[in-house]
GUVEXTI-471836 format. One record per atom (N, C-alpha, C): x, y, z. Coordinates in pm, whole numbers, plus 50000, padded with zeros to 5 digits. Layout:
BEGIN
- u	v	w
- X	Y	Z $
...
***
This chain:
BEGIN
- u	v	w
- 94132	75420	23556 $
- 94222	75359	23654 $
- 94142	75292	23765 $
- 94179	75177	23798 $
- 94092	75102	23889 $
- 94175	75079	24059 $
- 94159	75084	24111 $
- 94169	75134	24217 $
- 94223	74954	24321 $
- 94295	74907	24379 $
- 94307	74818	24407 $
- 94374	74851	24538 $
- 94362	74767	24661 $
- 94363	74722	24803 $
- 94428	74628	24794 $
- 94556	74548	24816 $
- 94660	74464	24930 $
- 94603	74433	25026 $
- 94540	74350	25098 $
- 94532	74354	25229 $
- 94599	74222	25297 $
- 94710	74295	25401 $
- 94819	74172	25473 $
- 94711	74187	25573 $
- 94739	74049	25644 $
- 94736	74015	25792 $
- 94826	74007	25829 $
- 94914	74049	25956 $
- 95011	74030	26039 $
- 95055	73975	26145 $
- 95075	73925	26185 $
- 95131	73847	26339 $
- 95278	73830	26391 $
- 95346	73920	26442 $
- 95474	73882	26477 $
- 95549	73873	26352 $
- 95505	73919	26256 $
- 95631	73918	26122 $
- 95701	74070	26073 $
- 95745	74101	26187 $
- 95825	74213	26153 $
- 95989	74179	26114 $
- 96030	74037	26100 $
- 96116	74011	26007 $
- 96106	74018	25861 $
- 95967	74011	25822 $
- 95942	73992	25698 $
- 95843	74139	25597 $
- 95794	74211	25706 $
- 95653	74265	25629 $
- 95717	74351	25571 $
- 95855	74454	25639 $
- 95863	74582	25518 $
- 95984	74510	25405 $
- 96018	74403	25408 $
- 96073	74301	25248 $
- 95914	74296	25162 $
- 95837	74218	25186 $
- 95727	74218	25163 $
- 95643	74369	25125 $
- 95572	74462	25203 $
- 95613	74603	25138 $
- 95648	74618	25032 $
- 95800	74655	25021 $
- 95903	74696	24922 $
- 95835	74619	24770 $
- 95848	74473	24777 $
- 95851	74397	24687 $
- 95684	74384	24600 $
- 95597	74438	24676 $
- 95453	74492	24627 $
- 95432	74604	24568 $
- 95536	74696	24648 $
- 95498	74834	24572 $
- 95649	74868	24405 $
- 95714	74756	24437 $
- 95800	74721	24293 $
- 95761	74689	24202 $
- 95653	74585	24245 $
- 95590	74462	24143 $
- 95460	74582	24084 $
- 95427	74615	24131 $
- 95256	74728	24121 $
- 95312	74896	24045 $
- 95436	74895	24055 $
- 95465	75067	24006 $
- 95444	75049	23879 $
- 95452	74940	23808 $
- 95508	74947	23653 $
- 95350	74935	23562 $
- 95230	74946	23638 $
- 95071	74920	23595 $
- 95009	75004	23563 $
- 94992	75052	23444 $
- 94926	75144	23368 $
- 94749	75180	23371 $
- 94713	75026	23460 $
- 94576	75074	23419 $
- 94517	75067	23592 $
- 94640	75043	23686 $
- 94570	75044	23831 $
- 94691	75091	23927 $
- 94521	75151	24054 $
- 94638	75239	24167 $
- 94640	75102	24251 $
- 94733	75103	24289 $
- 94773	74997	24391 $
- 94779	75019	24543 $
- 94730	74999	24665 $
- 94806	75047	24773 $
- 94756	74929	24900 $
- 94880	74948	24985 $
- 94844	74779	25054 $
- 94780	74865	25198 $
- 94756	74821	25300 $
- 94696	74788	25408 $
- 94725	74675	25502 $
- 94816	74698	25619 $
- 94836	74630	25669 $
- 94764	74583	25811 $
- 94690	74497	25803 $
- 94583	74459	25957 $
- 94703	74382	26046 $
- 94711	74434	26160 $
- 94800	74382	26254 $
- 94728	74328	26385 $
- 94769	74242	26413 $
- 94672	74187	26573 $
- 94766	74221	26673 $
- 94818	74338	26672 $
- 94875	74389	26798 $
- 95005	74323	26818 $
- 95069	74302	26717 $
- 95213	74176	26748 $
- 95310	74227	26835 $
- 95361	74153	26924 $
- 95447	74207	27070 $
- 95575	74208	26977 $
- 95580	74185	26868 $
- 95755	74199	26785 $
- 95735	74352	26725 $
- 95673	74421	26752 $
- 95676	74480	26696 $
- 95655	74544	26532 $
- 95624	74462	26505 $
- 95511	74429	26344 $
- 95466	74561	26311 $
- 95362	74610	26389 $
- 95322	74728	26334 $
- 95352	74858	26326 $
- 95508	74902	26440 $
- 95573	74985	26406 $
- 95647	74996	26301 $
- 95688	74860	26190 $
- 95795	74908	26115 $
- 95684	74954	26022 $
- 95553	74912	26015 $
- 95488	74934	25945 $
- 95449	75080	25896 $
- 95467	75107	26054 $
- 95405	75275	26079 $
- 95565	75381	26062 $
- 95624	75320	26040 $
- 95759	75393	26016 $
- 95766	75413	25800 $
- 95734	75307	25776 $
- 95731	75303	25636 $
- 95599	75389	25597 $
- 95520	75370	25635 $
- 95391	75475	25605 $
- 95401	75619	25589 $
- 95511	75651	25715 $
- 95507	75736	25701 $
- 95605	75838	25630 $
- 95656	75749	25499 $
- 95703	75808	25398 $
- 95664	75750	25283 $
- 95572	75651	25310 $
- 95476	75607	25107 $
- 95338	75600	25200 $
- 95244	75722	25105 $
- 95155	75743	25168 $
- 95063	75597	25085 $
- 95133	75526	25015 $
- 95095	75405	24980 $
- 95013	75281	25100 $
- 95073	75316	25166 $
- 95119	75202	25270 $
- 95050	75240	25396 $
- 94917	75168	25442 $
- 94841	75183	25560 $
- 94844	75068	25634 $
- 94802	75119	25782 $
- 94830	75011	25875 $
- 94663	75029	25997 $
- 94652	74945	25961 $
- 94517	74936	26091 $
- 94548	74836	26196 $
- 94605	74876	26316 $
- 94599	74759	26442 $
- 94468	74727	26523 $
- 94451	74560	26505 $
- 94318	74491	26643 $
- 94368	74536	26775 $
- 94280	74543	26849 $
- 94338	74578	27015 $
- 94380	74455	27024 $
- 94324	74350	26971 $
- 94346	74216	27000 $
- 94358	74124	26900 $
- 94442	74052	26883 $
- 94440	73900	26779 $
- 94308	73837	26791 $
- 94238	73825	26676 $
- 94106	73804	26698 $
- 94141	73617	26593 $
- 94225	73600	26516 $
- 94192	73505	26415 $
- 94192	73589	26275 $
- 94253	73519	26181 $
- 94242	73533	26042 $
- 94148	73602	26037 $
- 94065	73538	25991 $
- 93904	73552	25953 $
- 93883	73716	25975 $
- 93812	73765	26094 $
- 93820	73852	26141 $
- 93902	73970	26149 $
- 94049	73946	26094 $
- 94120	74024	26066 $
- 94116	74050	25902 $
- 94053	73972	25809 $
- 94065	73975	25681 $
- 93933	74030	25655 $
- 93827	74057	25776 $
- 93740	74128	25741 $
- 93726	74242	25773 $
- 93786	74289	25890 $
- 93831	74427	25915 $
- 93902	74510	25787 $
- 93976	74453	25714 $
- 94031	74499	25597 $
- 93987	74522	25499 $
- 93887	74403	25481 $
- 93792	74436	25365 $
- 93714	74539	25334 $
- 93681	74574	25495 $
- 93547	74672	25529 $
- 93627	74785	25514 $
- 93718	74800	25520 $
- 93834	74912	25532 $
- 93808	74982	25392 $
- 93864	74890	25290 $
- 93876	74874	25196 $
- 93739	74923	25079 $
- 93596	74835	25138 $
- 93527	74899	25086 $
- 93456	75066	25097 $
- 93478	75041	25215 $
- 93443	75191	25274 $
- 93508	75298	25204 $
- 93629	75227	25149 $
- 93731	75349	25065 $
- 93681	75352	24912 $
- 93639	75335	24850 $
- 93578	75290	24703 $
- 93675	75174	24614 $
- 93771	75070	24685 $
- 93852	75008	24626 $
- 93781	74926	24563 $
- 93837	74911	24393 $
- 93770	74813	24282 $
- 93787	74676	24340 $
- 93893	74634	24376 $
- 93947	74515	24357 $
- 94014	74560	24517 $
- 94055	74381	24550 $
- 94069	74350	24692 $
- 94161	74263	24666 $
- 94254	74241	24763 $
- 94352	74142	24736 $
- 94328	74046	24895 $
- 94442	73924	24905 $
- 94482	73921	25034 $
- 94565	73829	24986 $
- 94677	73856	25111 $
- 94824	73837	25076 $
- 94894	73775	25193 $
- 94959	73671	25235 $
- 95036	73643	25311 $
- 95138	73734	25360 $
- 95149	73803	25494 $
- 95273	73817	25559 $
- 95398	73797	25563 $
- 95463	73663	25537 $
- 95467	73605	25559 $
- 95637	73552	25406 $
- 95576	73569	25321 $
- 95681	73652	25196 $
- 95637	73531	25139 $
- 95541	73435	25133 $
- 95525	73306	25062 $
- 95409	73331	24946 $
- 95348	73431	24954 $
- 95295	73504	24850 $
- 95401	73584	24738 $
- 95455	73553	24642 $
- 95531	73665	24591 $
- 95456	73738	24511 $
- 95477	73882	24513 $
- 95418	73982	24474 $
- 95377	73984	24331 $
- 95539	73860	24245 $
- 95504	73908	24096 $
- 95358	73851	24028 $
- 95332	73770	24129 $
- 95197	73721	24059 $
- 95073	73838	24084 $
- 95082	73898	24085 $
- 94941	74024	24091 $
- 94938	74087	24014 $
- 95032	74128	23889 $
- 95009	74151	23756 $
- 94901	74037	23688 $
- 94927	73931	23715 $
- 94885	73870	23634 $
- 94764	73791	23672 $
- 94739	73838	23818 $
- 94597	73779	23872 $
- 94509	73885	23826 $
- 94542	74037	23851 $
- 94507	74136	23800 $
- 94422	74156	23625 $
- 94506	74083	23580 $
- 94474	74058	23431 $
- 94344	73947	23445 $
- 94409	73870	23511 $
- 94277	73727	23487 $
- 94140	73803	23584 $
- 94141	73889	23649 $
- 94020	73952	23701 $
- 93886	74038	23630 $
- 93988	74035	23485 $
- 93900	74140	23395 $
- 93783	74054	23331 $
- 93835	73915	23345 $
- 93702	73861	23325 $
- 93628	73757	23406 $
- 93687	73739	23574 $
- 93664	73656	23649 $
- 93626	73728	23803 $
- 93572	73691	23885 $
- 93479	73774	23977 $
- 93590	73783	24128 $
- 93688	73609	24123 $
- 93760	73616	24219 $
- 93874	73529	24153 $
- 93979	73567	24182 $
- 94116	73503	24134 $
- 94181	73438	24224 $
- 94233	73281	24246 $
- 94300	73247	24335 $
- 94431	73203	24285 $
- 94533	73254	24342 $
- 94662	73195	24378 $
- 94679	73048	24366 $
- 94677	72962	24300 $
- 94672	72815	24334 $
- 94798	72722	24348 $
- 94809	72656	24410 $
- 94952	72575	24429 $
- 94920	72439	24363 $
- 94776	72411	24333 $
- 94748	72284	24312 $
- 94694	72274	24184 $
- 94694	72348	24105 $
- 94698	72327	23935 $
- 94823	72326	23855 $
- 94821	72310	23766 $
- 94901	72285	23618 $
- 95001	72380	23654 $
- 95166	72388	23688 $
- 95204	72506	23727 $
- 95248	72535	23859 $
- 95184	72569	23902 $
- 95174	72588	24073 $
- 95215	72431	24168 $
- 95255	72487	24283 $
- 95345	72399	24355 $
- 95396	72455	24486 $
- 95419	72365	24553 $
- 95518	72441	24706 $
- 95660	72383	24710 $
- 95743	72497	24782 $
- 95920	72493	24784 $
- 95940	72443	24930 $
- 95998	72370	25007 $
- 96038	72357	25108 $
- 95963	72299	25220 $
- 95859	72210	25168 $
- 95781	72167	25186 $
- 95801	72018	25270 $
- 95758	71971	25361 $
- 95778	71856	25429 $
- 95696	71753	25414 $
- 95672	71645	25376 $
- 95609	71521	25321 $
- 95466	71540	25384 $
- 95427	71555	25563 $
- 95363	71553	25578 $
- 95225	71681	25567 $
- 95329	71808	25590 $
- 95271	71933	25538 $
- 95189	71926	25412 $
- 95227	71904	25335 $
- 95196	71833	25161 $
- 95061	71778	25202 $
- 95099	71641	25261 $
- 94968	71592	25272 $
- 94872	71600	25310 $
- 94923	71695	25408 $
- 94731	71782	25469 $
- 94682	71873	25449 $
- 94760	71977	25331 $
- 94707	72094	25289 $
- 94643	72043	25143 $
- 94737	71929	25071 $
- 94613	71877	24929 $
- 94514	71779	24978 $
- 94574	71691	25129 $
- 94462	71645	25170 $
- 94324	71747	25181 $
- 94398	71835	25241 $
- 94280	71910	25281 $
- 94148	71949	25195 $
- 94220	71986	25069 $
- 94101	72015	24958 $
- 94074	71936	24875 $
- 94093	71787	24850 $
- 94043	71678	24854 $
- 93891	71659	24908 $
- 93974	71649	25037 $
- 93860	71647	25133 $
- 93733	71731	25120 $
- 93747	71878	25112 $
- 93665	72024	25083 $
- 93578	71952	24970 $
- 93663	71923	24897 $
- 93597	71909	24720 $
- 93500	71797	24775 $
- 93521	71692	24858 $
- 93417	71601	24795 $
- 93340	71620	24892 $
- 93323	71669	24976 $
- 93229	71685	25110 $
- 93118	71794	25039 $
- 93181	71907	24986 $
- 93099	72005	24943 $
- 93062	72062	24804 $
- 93154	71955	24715 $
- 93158	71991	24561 $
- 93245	72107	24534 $
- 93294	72203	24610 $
- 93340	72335	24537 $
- 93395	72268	24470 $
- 93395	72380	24328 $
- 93492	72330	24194 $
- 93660	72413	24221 $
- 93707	72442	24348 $
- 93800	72494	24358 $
- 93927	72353	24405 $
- 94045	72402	24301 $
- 94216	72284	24377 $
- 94247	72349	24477 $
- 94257	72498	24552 $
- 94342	72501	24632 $
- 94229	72595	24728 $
- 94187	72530	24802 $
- 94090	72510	24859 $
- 94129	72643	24960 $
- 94233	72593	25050 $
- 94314	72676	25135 $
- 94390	72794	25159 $
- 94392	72788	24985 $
- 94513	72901	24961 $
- 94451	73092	25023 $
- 94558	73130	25072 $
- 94522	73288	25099 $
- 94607	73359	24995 $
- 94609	73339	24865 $
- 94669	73470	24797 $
- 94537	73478	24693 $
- 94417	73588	24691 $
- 94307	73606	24636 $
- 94321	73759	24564 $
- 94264	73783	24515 $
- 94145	73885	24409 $
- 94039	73921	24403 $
- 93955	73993	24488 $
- 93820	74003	24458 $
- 93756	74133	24412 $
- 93649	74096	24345 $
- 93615	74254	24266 $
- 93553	74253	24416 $
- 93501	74427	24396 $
- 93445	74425	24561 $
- 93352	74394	24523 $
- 93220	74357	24478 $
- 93079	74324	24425 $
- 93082	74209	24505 $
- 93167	74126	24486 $
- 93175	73994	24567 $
- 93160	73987	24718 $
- 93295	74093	24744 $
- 93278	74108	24869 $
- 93163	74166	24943 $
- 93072	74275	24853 $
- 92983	74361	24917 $
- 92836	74229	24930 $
- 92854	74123	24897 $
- 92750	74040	24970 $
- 92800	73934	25013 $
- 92931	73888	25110 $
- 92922	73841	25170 $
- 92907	73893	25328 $
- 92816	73827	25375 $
- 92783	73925	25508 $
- 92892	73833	25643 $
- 93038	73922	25684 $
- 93087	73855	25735 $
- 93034	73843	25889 $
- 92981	73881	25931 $
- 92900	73838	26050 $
- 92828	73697	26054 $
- 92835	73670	25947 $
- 92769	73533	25951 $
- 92895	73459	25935 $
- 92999	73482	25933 $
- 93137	73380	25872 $
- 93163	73333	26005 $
- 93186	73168	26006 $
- 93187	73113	26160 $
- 93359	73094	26197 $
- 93429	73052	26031 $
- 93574	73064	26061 $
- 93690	73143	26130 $
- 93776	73134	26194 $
- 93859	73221	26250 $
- 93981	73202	26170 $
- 94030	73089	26174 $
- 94145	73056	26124 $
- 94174	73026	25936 $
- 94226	72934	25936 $
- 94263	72905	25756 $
- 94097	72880	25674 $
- 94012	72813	25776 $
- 93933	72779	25754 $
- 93801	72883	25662 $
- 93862	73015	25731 $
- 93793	73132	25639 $
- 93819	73125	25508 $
- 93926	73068	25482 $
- 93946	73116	25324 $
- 93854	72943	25267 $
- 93859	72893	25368 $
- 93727	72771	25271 $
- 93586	72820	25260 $
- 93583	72877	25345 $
- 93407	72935	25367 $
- 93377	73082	25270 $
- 93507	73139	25281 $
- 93472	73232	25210 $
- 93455	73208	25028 $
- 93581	73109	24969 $
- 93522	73021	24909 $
- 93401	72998	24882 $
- 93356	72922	24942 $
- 93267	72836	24924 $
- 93093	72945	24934 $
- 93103	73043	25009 $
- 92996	73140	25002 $
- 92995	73227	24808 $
- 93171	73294	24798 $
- 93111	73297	24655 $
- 93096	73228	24573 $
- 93146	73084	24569 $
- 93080	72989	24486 $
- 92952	72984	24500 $
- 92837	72998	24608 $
- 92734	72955	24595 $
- 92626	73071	24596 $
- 92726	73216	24548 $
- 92669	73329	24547 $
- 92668	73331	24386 $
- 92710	73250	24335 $
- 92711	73223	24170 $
- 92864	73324	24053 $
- 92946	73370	24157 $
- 93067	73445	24092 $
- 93086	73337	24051 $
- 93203	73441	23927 $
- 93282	73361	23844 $
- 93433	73322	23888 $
- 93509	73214	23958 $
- 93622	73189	24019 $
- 93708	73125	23897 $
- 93829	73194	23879 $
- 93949	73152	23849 $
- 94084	73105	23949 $
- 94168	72993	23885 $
- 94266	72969	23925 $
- 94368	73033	23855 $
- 94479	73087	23889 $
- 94609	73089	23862 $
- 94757	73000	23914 $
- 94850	72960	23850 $
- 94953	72880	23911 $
- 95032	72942	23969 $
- 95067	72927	24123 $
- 95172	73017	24164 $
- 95270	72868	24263 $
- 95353	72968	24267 $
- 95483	72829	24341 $
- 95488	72936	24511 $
- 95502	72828	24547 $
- 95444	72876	24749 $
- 95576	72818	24784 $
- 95684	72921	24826 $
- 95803	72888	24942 $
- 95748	72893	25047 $
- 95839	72796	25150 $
- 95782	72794	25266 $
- 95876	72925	25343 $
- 95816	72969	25445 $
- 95835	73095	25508 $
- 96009	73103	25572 $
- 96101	73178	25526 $
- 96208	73177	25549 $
- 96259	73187	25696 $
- 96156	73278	25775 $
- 96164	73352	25889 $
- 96077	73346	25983 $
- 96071	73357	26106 $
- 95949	73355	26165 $
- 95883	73231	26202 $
- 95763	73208	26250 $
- 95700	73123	26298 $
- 95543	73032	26225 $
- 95529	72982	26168 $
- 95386	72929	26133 $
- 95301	72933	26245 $
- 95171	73016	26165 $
- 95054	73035	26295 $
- 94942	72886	26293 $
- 94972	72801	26180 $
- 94905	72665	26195 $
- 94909	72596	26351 $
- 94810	72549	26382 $
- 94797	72427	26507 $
- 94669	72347	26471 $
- 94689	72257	26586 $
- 94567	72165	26543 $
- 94443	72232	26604 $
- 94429	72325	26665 $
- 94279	72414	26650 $
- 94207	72423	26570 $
- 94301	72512	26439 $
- 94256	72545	26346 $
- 94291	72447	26257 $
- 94312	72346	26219 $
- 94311	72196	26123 $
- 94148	72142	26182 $
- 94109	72124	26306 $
- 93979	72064	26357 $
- 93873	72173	26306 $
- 93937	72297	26336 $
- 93803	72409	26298 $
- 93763	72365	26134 $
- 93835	72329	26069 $
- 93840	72351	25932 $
- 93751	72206	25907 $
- 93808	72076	25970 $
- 93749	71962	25957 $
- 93600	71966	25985 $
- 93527	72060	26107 $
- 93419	72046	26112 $
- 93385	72171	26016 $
- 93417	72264	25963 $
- 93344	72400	25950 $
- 93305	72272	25786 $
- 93349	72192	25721 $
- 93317	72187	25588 $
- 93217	72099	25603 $
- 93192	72030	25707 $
- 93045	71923	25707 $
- 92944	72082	25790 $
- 92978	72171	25821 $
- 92884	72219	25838 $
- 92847	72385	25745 $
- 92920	72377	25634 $
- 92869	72410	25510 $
- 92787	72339	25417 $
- 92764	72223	25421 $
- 92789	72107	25321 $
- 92619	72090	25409 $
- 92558	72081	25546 $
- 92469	72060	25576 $
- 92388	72183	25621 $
- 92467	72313	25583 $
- 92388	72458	25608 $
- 92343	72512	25741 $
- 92480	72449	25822 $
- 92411	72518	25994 $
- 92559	72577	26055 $
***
């Protein structure tokens, strides 16, 4: 039995996280060959986020919750989890949107494609995969975006951006996140782009991305500029 980690980030989505919850530990009961259990990293959300969290915990001992004193950025919160995670002996690592635009049923089947691939991504931008509710210009700057990634830096990855992942921990246990300069979306390019050039083996999977029913998008143009410079400064190694 192999041992597998969920790890949400949270922000103010206590409309959404114990739907989300529920619908992970539905999708994960029926798996014969893995323990499943999520972890929820919270940046201290004033909605109250991490109490419903801590209310559900404390009847599925499934279900953990680690709060930042402070909202630090993605990045930083997806590495707090990790470390969590490895520290615990978890095989496999996930990370998952908040957010309910990740649906759960795809982790059977990223799960499967892991047995012979080092990191599994969620993809919206292959054969398959796609986004629901989507606005013309949204569209254009998230495939702009890895367009862009791809030819600046070569990764052989379509969805450059995407946060619904898989990682054996081997992967994770050499990337040294102290060196990760991203905060925002931009982590999941760098992190990318470090195991690509750590020589893992990366798979895509097709998944369909609704846009978030509830709640607020944590996108701004901060983190769109962080991302614009962080890939010329992968691409030139500083």
């Amino acid at each position: 039995m192999k041992k597998v980690l969920i790890v949400v980030v949270s922000y103010n989505e206590a409309e959404n996280i114990g739907n989300l919850l529920s619908r992970i530990l539905k999708e994960t009961s029926r798996l014969q060959s893995y323990l499943v259990d999520v972890l929820v990293v919270d940046g201290h959300s004033p909605d109250g986020t991490a109490s419903v969290v801590e209310a559900l915990a404390k009847t599925n001992p499934k279900i953990n919750l680690l709060v930042e004193e402070k909202k630090e950025g993605l990045g930083p919160a997806y590495a707090k989890g990790f470390k969590w995670g490895l520290d615990r002996d978890y095989d496999l690592l996930f990370e998952c949107d908040a957010d309910l635009s990740h649906d759960p049923k795809y982790i059977p089947e990223m799960l499967r494609l892991s047995e012979g691939s080092d990191l599994v991504i969620g993809s919206r931008y292959v054969a398959g995969g796609g986004t629901v509710g989507w606005g013309f210009l949204r569209r254009a700057i998230s495939f702009g975006a890895s367009l862009y990634t791809r030819a600046i830096t070569g990764l052989p990855i379509h969805d450059v951006t995407g946060g619904f992942k898989c990682f054996h921990r081997e992967v994770l246990e050499q990337v040294r996140f102290d060196d990760v300069q991203a905060f925002g979306y931009g982590f999941q390019i760098e992190l990318n782009y470090r195991v690509w050039k750590a020589g893992f083996k990366i798979a895509e999977t097709p998944i369909i991305f609704p846009d978030r029913e509830k709640g607020v998008s944590k996108f701004n143009s901060r983190i769109f500029l962080e991302a614009l410079v962080l890939v010329w400064r992968l691409r030139l190694g500083i």
